[in-house]
Steps between C-alpha positions, in 0.01 A plus 500: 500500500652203365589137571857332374464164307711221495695573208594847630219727341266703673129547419235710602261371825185544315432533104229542284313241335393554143259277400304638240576867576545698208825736388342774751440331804859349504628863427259600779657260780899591336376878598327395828814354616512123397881387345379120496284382230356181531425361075459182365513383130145349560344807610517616129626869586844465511507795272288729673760455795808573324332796312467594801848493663626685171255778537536539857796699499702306758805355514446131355740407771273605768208284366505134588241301207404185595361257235425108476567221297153312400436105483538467137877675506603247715792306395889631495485661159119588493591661841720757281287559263255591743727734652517665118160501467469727817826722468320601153156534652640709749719714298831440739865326505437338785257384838608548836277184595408193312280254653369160437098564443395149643718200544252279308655171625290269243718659244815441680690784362561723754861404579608550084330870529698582822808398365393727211440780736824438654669547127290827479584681827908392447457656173367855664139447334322465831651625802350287733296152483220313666211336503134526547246219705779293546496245811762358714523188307538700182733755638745222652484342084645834403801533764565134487519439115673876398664648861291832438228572769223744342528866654095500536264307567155676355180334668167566554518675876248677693320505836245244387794254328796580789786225334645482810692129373609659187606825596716366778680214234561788302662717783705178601640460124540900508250565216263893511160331508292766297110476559237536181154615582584619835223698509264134469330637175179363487467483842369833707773578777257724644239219570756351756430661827842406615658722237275776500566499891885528438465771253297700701737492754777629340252764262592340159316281292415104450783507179739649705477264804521225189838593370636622861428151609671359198811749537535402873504117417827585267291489220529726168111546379440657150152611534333605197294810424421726229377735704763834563331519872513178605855428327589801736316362774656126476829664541463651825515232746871584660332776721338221781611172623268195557524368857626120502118422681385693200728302270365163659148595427548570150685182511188253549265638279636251233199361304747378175590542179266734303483300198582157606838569320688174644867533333527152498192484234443804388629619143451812318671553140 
């Protein structure tokens, strides 16, 4: 399954994050099923993931790689030479989706990288751009100063941290809202007894009630495992449906962010 972005390009409705997983565990998810990787220059194994795409055997056009742009590339040229940095890391020609790691508003140069990433994607480098933590405020900077509205919006989304605010300004403005640690890492789904209710009802476990939940808000999640059983696992949640009671439940668990990770303050290099 897939969902269409505002530019025209499809993606994937659920990917695999990659944070820290080695060469084999990416190649592990690629043969469970996964054709959305979810990188970042900052997770430091941008080559492990593009090994992996190469050895995999399929199609490069059938694989969507997703990488970031950290705090100390921002700036319109450092925002290319980011981009380099990764396309070498990664071993390919191009990235099908280039985000904006944090907006990092102290440094007040997150308008000169999206016009950078603008550059990139007319140029064919990146297929498709966007940006990651980024509030309203922030995203109405972008589409007011350059006319280009992001394709996605990644945030932190999960049952315990719902977004309802941001994920419906980025509906209205026609942004994918894509959801990191949808799965609440550090936090034990299973402890919740309304989710462990829910996924006893429907015979499938706490994850899967997770990223069902997140799928059924619109959402994209790109929950991350090494594991081949559980990659397989976190990919088969399009055999139930969550009732909206059930979806309204899962709705009010919210207890916040789970590191404090205000985008307003918050930086990360």
């Amino acid at each position: 399954m897939t969902v269409t972005l505002n530019d025209g390009n499809t993606m994937a409705s659920i990917g695999l994050g990659t944070y820290a997983l080695s060469t084999a565990e990416v190649l592990s998810g690629l043969e469970a099923g996964y054709r959305l990787l979810d990188s970042a220059l900052k997770y430091g194994n941008e080559a492990e993931v593009g090994a992996a795409v190469r050895s995999s055997g399929i199609d490069r056009a059938d694989i969507q790689v997703t990488t970031k742009l950290p705090g100390r590339y921002h700036g319109f040229d450092t925002t290319i030479e980011g981009l380099e940095v990764s396309l070498r890391n990664l071993g390919l020609d191009y990235v099908d989706l280039y985000l904006i790691h944090w907006p990092l508003p102290r440094l007040n140069r997150y308008v000169d990288s999206w016009r950078a990433m603008i550059r990139l994607r007319d140029q064919g480098r990146v297929r498709s751009i966007g940006v990651s933590n980024f509030t309203p405020e922030q995203l109405t900077r972008l589409s007011t100063e350059t006319g280009v509205v992001p394709a996605v919006n990644q945030i932190e989304l999960h049952p315990y941290f719902p977004q309802a605010a941001q994920r419906a300004d980025d509906t209205a403005r026609g942004i994918v809202t894509q959801s990191w640690s949808p799965l609440a890492e550090g936090r034990d789904l299973g402890r919740s007894r309304t989710i462990a209710g829910v996924a006893r009802t429907h015979g499938v476990t706490t994850a899967q009630v997770a990223l069902r939940w997140n799928i059924q808000l619109g959402a994209v999640p790109v929950p991350r495992s090494g594991n081949p059983g559980r990659q397989r696992q976190n990919l088969d949640v399009f055999g139930f449906t969550l009732s909206a009671a059930e979806m309204t439940a899962l709705s009010s668990l919210g207890s916040g962010r789970l590191w404090g990770a205000d985008p307003d303050v918050y930086e990360s290099f």
